[in-house]
N, C-alpha and C positions, 0 to 999 in steps of 0.2 A: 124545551128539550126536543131533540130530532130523532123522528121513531119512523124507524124501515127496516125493511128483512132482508136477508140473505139468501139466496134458496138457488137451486140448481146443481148443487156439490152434494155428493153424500158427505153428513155430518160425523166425524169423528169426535166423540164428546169428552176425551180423555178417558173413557172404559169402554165404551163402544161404539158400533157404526151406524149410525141411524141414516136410513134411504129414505126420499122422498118426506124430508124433512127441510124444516128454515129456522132459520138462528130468528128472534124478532131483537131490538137494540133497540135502545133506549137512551139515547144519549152516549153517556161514557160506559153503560152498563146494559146486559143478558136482560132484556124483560121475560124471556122463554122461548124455549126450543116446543117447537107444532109442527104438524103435520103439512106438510106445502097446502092439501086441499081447504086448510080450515083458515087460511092468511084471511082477513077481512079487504074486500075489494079495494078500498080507497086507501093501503097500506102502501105505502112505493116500495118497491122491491129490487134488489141489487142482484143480477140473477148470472148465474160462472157457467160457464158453458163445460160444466162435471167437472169432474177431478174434486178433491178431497178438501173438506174445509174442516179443520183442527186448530187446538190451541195455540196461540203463539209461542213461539219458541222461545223459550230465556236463559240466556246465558251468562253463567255466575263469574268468568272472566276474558273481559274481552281488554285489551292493552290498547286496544287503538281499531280504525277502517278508515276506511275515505280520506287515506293520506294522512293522517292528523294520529298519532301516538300520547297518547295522557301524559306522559314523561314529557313529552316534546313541544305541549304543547296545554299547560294547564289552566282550560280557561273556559266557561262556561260554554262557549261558542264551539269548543273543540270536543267538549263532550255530547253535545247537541250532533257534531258532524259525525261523531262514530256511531252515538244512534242512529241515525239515517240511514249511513254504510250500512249497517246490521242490518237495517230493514227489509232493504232489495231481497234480503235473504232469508226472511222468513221470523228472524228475532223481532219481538215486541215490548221485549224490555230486556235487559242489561247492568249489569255492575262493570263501571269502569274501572279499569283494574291500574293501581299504578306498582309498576317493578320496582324493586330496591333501587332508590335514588337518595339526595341529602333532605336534613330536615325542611329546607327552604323550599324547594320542590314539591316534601312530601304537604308543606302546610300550604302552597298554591294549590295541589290539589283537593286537598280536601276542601277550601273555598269556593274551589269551581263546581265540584258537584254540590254541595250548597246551594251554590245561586243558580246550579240547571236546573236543581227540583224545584228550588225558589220561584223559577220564572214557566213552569210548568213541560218542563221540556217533557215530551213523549218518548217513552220507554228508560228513564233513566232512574233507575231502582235506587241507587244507595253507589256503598262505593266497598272495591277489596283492596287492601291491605297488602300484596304478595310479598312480603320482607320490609324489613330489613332484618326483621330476627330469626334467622337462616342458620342454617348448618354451612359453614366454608366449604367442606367434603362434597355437600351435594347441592353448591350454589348454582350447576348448571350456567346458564347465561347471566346469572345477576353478577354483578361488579363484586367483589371481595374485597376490595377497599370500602365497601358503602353499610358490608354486612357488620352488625353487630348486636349484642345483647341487650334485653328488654330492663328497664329500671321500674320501680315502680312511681318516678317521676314519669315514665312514657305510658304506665298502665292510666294514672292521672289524667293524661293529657289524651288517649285513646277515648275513654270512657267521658268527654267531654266535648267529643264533638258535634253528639246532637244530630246523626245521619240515622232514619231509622233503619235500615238495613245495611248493618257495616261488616263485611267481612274480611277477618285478618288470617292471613296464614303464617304458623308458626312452627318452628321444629323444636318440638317436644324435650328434645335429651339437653335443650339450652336455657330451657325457660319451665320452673318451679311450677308444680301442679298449684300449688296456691293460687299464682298470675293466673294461671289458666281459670282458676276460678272466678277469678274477681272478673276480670273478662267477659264470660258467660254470665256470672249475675248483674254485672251491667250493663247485659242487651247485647254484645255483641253475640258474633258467630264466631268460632274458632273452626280452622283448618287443621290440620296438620300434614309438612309438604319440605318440599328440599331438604328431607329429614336424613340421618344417619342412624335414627333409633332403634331401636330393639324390639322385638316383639312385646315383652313386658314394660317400657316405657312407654307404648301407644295403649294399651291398658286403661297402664294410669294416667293417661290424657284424657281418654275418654270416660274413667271414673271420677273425674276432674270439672268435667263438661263440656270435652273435645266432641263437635256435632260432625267434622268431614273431616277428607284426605284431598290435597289438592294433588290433581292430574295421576291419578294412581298408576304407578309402574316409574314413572320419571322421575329421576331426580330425587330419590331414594332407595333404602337400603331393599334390596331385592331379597323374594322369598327363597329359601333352601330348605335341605328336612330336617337340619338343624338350630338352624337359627329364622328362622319366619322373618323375621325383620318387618317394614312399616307395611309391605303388601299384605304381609302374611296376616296382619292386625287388621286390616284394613277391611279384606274377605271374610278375617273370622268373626270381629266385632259385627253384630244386629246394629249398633248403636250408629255407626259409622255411617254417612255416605262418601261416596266416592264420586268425585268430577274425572272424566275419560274424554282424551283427545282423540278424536275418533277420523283421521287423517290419512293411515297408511305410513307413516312415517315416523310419528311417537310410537306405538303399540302395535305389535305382529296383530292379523287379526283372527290367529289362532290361541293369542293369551287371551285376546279380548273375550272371544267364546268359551275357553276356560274360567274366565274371572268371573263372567254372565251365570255361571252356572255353580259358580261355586260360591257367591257371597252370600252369606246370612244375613237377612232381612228381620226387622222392620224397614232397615236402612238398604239403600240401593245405589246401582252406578247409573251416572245421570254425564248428558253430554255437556262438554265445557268449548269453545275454540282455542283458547287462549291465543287468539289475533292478534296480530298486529296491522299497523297502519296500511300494509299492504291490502290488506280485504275492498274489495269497491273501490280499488284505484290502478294503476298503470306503473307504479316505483316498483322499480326494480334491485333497489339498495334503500335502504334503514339506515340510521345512526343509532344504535342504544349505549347510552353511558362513554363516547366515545369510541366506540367502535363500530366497523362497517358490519350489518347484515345484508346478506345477500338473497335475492330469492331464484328458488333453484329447484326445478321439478317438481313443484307443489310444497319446496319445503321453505323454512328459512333459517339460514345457517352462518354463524359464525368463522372465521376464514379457517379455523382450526377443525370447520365439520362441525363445531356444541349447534345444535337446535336449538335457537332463539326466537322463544313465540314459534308462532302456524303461519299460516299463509288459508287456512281457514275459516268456514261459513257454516253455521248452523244447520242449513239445507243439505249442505254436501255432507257434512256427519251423518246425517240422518240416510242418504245416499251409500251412505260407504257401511252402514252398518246395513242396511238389508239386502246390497247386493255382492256386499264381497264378505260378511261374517255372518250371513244367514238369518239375520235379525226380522221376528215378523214385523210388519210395515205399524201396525199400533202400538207395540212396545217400545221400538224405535221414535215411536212421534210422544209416546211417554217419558223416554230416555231425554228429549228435548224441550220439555215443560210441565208433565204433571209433575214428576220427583227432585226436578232443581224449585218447583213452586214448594214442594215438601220439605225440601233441604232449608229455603231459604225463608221458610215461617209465613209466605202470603199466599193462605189460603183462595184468596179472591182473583188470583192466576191459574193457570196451567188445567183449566177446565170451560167445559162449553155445557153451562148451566144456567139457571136464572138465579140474578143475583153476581154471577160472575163478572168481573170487570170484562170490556167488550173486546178482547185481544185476540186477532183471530189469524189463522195463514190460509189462504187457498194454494192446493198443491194440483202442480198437473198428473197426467200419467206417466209423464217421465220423470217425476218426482223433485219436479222444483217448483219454488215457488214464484206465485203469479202475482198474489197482492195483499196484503196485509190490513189488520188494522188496529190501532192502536186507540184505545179507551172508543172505540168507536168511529176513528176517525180514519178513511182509507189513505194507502201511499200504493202504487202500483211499483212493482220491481221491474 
């Protein structure tokens, strides 16, 4: 095993900021955080010239980076290439996310992240689900020919494919709190997301054992003062987390400061990108489902204007919440991995502890990231 420290960076350790401190590593794993003076002399030391050293960032749905989209391209190797992409940017692990596409698609994907974890790829968590059992009303960019309802021949076949981190998203008013149940007792994670539902339908999702809300505010039925609809569930439910495209372009960032301050917790909002292939590449147009996306002023969009997927990066969420919605700089770096590590049941991420898996970001003072590392092992951005 290969054992050396980190030292030079004040440590952010996902609750606090410890100065004048070194991570020591241990292989793929935290042997302990100490004090820089107490490192033992013949320790090789990896040493950042300041700036912040915090948890890796993990992102519960990333569609694609580095030119390669999961839809587009389902194959061990392509999900290896968007881990990468991510990485420049501060993510150290990831759920590839596949969009409503056919069952043929959907079963190359799920093969391919099999054989990335299979072959050990770094940062590749498990896999999400985003449709195809969707709300048509709030399918946003997914195909509506692709969308359709849950059987329990697909509950079957979900519950059997053996990823230990599989996240599905689902819109509630379509599919039987029962489904939902059997779902959640057989290990997955439920969403709820391109919903139309009712403030009492996401309830009983969540009395069901709906654990989140995918991308809160989009692509659902919006809060009012009389009808709350899926937001309104979503802030008032404890039970709930919430993934947040933190962009400038999904969410004003004056909901986003409303929503920060108004959800009820145990449950919290955690950053999401929802990327696409554009991330860590130079395309300037996408195909999804046969159709052109465009990317255009930080966004990417549909010829009709629907936002399809981001054109964002972990680092810049993090950036756009402490400079443009007032976000303090540790919460924000919380919002990007202690509470998606919360969300998503792996304890042994989203903290800078002993014992913790070695997943780290070094950030500079302009708040991007410089070099990552993943179970221990460095990628410079």
């Amino acid at each position: 095993m290969t054992r050396f420290a980190i030292a030079g960076a004040e440590i952010f350790d996902g609750t606090k900021r410890r100065p004048l401190h070194a991570v020591v590593v241990d292989g793929a794993r935290i042997l302990d955080v100490v004090q820089e003076s107490v490192l033992p002399g013949d320790l090789p030391v990896q040493r950042l010239p300041g700036g912040v050293l915090a948890p890796g960032f993990i992102d519960a749905q990333a569609n694609g980076g580095g030119g390669v989209l999961l839809n587009d391209a389902p194959t061990a190797d392509g999900v290896r290439t968007i881990c990468d992409a991510h990485g420049r940017f501060g993510t150290t692990a990831l759920l590839p996310t596949l969009i409503t596409d056919s069952p043929a698609i959907t079963a190359k994907a799920v093969a391919s992240v099999k054989q990335a974890i299979a072959n050990g790829t770094l940062g590749c968590l498990g896999l999400h689900l985003e449709g195809p059992f969707l709300s048509p009303e709030r399918r946003g960019a997914h195909d509506a020919s692709l969308i359709r309802t849950m059987t329990d021949a697909d509950v079957d076949e979900i519950l059997s494919l053996g990823i230990e981190t599989l996240l599905i998203t689902v819109s509630p008013e379509r599919i039987a709190p029962a489904i939902i149940r059997r779902l959640v007792d057989g290990g997955a994670i439920v969403s709820l997301g391109h919903s139309n539902a009712t403030y009492d339908q996401i309830l009983t999702a969540v009395d069901a054992g709906a654990r989140g809300v995918t991308h809160i505010f989009n692509a659902m039925s919006p809060m009012t003062h009389r009808a709350p609809g899926v937001v309104g569930g979503a802030l008032d439910s404890g039970e709930l987390w919430c993934g947040l495209i933190a962009d400038g372009h999904h969410v004003h960032p004056a909901a986003i400061g409303i929503a920060l301050r108004a959800k009820r917790q145990p449950g919290r909002i955690f950053l999401v990108t929802d990327a696409m292939s554009t991330v860590g590449s130079g395309q300037q147009t996408i195909t999804l489902n046969g159709r052109t996306v465009w990317r255009r002023n930080g966004a990417l969009e549909l010829e009709d204007g629907t936002l399809a997927g981001s054109d964002l990066d972990m680092m810049s969420g993090v950036r756009y919440l402490v400079k443009q919605v007032g976000v303090e700089l540790g919460e924000a770096l919380r919002m990007a991995s202690t509470y998606p590590a919360e969300f998503l049941k792996r304890p042994e991420l989203g903290g800078i502890a002993a014992g913790a898996r070695a997943d780290l970001v070094h950030i500079d003072d302009d708040l991007k990231a410089k070099a990552i590392w993943r179970a221990g092992v460095r990628l410079d951005a």
